[in-house]
C-alpha positions in Angstrom: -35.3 -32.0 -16.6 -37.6 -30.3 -13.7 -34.2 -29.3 -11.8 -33.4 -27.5 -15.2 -36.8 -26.2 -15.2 -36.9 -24.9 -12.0 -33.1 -22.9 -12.1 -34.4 -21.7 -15.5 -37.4 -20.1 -13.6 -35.5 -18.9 -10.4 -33.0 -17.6 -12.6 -35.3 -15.5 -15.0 -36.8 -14.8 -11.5 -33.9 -12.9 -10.2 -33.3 -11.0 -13.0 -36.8 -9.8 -13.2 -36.2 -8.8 -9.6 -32.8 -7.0 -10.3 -34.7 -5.0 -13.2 -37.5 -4.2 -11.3 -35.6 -2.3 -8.7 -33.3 -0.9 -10.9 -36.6 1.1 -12.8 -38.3 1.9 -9.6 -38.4 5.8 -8.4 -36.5 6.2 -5.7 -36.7 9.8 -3.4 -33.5 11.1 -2.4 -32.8 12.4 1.1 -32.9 16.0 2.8 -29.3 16.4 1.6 -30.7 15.0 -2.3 -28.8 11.7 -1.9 -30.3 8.4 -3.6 -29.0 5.8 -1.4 -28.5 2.5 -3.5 -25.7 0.1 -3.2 -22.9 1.9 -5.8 -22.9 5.2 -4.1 -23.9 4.8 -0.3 -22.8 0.6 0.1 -23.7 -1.3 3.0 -20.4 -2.6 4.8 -18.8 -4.7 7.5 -16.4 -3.2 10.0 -13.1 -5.2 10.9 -12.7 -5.1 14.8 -9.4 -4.8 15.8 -7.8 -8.0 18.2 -5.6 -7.5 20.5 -2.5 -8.8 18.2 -3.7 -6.1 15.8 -3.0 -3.2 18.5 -0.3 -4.8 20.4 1.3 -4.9 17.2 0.1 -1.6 15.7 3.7 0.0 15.9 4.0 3.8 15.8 5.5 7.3 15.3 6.9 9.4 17.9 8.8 12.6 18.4 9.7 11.7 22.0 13.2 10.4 23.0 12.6 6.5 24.3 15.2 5.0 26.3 16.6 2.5 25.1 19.6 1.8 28.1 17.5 -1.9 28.5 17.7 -4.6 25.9 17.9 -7.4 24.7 21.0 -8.7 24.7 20.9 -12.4 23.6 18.9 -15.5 24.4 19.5 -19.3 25.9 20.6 -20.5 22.3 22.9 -17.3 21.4 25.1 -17.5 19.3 22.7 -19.5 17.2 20.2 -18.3 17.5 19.6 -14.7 16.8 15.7 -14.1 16.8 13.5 -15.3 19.7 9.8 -16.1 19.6 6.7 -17.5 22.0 8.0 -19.5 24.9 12.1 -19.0 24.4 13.9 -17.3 27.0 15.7 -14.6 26.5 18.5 -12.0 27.9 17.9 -8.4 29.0 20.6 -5.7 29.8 20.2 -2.6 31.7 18.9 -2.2 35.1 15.5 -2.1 37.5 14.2 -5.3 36.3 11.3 -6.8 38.6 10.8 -10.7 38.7 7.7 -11.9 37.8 7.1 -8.1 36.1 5.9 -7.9 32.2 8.0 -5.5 29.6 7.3 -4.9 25.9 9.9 -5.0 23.6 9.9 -2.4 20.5 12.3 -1.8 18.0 13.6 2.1 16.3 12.7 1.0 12.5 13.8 2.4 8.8 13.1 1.9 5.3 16.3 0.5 3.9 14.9 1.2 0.4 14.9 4.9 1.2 12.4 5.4 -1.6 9.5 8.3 -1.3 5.9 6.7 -1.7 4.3 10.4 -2.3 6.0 13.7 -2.9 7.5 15.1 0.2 6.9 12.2 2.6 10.4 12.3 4.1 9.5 15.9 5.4 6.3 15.0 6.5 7.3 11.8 8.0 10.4 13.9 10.1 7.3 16.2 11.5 5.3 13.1 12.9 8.0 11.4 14.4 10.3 7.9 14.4 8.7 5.0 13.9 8.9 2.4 15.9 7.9 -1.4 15.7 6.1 -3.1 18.4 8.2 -6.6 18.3 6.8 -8.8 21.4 6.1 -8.5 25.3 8.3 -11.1 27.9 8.2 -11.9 31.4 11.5 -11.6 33.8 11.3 -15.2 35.4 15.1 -14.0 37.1 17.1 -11.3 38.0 20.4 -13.3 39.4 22.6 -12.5 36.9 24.1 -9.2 35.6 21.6 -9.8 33.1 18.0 -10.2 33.6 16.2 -13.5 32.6 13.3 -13.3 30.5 10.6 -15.6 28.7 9.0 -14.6 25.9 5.1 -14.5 26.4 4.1 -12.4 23.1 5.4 -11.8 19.9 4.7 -9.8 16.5 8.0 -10.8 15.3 11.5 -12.5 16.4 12.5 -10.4 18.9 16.2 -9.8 17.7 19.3 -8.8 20.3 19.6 -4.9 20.4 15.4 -4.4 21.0 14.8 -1.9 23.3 12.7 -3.0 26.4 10.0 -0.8 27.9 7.7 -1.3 31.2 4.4 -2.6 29.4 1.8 -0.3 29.5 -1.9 -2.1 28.6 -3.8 -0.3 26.2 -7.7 0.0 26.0 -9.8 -2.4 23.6 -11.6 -1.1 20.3 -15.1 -1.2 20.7 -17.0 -3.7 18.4 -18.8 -1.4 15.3 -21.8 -2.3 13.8 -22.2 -2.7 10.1 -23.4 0.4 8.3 -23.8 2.6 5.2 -20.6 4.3 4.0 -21.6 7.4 1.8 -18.8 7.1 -0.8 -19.2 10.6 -2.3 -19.6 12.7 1.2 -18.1 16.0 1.0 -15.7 17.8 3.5 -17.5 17.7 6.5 -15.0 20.3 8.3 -13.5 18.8 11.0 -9.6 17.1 11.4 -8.3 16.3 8.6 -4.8 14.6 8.5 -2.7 12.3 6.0 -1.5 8.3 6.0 1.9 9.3 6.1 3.6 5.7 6.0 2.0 2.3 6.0 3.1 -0.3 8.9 6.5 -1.9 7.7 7.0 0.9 4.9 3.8 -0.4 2.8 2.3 1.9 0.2 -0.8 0.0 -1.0 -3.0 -1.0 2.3 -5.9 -2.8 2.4 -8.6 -4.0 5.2 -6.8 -5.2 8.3 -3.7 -3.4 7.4 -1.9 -0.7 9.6 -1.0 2.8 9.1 0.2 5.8 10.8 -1.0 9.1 10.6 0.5 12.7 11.2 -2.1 13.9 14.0 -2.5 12.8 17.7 -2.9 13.6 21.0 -1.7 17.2 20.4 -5.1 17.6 17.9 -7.5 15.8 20.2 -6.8 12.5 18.6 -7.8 9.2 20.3 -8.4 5.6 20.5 -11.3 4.6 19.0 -11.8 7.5 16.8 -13.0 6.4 13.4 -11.3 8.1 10.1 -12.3 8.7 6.3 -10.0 7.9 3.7 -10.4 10.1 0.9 -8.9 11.1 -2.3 -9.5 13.4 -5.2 -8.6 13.0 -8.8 -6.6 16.0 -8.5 -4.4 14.2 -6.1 -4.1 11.4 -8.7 -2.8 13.7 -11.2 0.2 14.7 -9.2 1.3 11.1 -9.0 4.1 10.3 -11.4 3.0 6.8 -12.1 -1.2 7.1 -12.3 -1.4 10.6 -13.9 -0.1 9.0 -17.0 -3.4 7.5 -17.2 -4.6 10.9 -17.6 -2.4 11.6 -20.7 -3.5 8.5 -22.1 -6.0 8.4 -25.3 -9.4 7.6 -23.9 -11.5 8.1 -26.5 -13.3 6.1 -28.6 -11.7 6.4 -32.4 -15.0 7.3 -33.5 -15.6 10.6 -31.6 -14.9 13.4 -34.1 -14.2 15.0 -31.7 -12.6 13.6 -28.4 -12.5 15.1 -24.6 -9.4 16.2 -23.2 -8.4 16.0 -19.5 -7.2 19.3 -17.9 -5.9 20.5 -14.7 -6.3 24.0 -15.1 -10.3 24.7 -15.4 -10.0 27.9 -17.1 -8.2 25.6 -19.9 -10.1 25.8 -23.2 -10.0 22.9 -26.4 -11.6 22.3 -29.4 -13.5 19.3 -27.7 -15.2 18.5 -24.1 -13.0 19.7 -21.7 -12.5 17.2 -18.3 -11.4 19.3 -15.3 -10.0 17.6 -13.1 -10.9 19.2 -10.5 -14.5 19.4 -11.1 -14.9 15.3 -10.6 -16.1 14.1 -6.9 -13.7 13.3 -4.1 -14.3 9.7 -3.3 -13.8 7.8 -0.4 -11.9 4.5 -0.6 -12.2 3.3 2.9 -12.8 3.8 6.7 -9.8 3.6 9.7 -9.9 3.1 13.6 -7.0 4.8 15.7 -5.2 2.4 17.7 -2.7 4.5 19.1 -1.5 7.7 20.1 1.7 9.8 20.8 1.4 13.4 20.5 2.0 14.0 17.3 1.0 11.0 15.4 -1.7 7.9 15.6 -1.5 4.0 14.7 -4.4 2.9 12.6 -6.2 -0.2 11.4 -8.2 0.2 8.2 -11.2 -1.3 9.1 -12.8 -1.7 5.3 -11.4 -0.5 2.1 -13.6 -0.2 -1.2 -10.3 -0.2 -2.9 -6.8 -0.2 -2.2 -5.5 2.5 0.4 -2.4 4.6 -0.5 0.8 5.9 1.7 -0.3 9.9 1.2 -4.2 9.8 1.4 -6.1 12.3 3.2 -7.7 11.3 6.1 -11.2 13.1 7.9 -12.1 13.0 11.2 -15.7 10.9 10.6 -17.7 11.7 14.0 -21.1 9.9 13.0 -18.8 6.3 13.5 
């Protein structure tokens, strides 16, 4: 009876405390912000490991070479895909014993569905993509083909991956927790779009990967922390979500109900919702983890909600 007592008390406790703060007066900033919890949240950045950018993937516009490969493994024909510890075959030339080589992997979408109006296009402008499969060791060079053990892998390594020198890439730095303004408007710097998500994904989410079309050619670089942003404009040109839009959202005893409208100079009997009048909103925050010239690997770091193949990204110096 006391312990019943007691979370009785603690609980009308809390609540009193919840209340409290939700009546206080609050003073909002220089730029007239009210910080609280549903527009400016406090949130945990993801720090990218070293799986996450060794297995980032990426876009390019550059030719790769792709006269080494892999060309079969110990247990072959068995065995078609190779992993951790298995050794494996390589083909081509200028092979160095004891020498490390990443293998990568010329990737498409065998649905060959668009995610967003245009993507194709847009995708063709920022490049191939590529996967980044696994990295291997050449323990001997003998043979007409080169002998390799598999140190690191993303995924089976499959015969016909194309082996590259490896190349070590710098580490993310560690980002402390912080308040994510979820209504911030344009700040005017680079501003980009998620053109494809990492194995042809269109909803991401923390810890996911995507590429985006600007890089090294716009000043793009590692570490450099993105805003994901979208406007309800943006949802009204999607052929699935703008439906919602045409649907009835009134309540059935309005006399007279709101319409949505794209066009602001549109005119109706009731409230008219422009479209374009409501806030752009930021769903989330990315980290580059890769570069080519005209395209950059990401990691989205947090997400407030779901991420989507076609969202506009902003350059977000104060990470």
């Amino acid at each position: 009876m006391k312990k019943t007592g007691l979370l009785l008390l603690l609980t009308v406790a809390a609540t009193l405390a919840v209340a409290q703060q939700a009546v206080t007066p609050v003073t909002p900033d220089a730029d007239g912000i009210v910080h609280t919890y549903v527009n400016v949240p406090f949130v945990r950045f993801q720090t990218p490991t070293a799986a996450d950018i060794y297995c980032a993937g990426f876009l390019t516009k550059e030719r790769i070479p792709n006269a080494n490969y892999v060309n079969g493994g110990l247990e072959t024909p068995t065995s078609t895909k190779f992993e951790i510890g298995e050794l494996v075959y390589l083909a081509g030339s200028g092979y160095q014993t004891g020498q490390l080589y990443s293998v990568v992997r010329q990737i498409r979408d065998v649905n060959e569905y668009e995610i967003y109006p245009g993507q194709r296009k847009i995708l063709a402008a920022a490049g191939q993509p590529y996967g980044e499969i696994g990295r291997v060791r050449v323990v001997d060079t003998r043979s007409h083909s080169a002998i390799a053990q598999v140190e690191f892998s993303c995924d089976p390594i499959n015969p016909g991956d194309v082996v590259l020198p490896f190349v070590e890439k710098p580490p993310v730095s560690f980002h402390v927790p912080g308040r994510f303004d979820r209504f911030a408007p344009a700040n005017g710097k680079l501003t980009g779009r998620v053109v494809l998500g990492k194995d042809f994904d269109g909803v991401l989410g923390t810890g996911m990967k995507l590429y985006m079309n600007m890089g090294s050619n716009q000043g793009v670089k590692v570490g450099d922390y993105f805003r994901v942003v979208r406007s309800y404009t943006a949802t009204l040109k999607d052929p699935v979500d703008s439906l919602s839009f045409k649907a009835q959202t009134s309540e059935d005893t309005q006399k007279v109900p709101p319409t949505f409208e794209a066009n602001r100079f549109t005119r109706t009997k009731g409230p008219n919702i422009h479209v374009a009048d409501l806030p752009r909103r930021a769903v989330g925050e990315v980290v580059v983890l890769n570069v080519t010239p005209t395209a950059s690997s990401a990691m989205v770091v947090f997400a407030l909600e779901d991420v989507y193949a076609g969202d506009t990204v902003e350059l977000d110096e104060q990470q």
